[in-house]
Residue, then its C-alpha position, 0 to 999 in steps of 0.5 A: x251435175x247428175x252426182x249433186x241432183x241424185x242426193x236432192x231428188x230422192x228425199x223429195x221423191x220419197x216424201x211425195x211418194x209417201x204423201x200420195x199413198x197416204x192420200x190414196x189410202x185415205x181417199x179408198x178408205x173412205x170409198x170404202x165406207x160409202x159402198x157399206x153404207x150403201x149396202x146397209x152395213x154398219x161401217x164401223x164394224x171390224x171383221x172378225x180377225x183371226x185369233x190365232x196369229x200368235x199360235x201361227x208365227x210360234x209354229x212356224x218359228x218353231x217348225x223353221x228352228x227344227x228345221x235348221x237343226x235338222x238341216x244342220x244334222x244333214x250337213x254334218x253328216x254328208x248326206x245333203x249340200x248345206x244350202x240345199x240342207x239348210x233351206x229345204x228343211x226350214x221350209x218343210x218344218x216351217x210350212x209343217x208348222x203352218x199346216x199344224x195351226x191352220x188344222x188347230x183353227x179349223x178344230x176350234x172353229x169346228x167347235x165353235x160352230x157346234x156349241x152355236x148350234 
């Protein structure tokens, strides 16, 4: 009995569960809304988004494909395990990568606000 439950209950369990998070984020939504009409904020105004997400994931596919290029030289050679040589650099080069496009947002933010001024 248990075995022929399982296969009717989950899809009905994820069309509820999908339904409640819709139901929930629409209703906080709107919550939302009221609290900046409220405060005197224009609703309708979207937040600044940041500009260079594109430059940010380039850079660390980059950095993560160095680093698996280098981890690779490692494993080869003998110096590092491949696992250890193949997940410590893709994670080095990929967060060298990310540290690399915070800095070049922070200079054109930084530029940005000198031309404002």
């Amino acid at each position: 009995m248990p075995g022929i439950l399982i296969p009717i209950l989950v899809p009905i369990l994820i069309s509820l569960g999908a339904f409640a998070m819709i139901v929930f984020l629409r209703k906080y939504e709107n919550t939302e809304r009221l609290k900046m009409i409220e405060h005197g904020m224009d609703p309708h105004s979207k937040s600044p988004k940041s500009k260079g997400t594109g430059l940010k994931f380039a850079l660390v596919a980059i950095g993560v494909g160095i680093g698996l290029l280098v981890g690779s030289v490692l494993d080869s050679s003998g110096i590092v395990y491949e696992e250890v040589a193949y997940f410590s650099m893709g994670f080095v080069f990929g967060g060298i990568g990310l540290l690399i496009g915070y800095l070049m947002e922070a200079k054109q933010i930084k530029e940005e606000e000198q031309e404002k001024s």
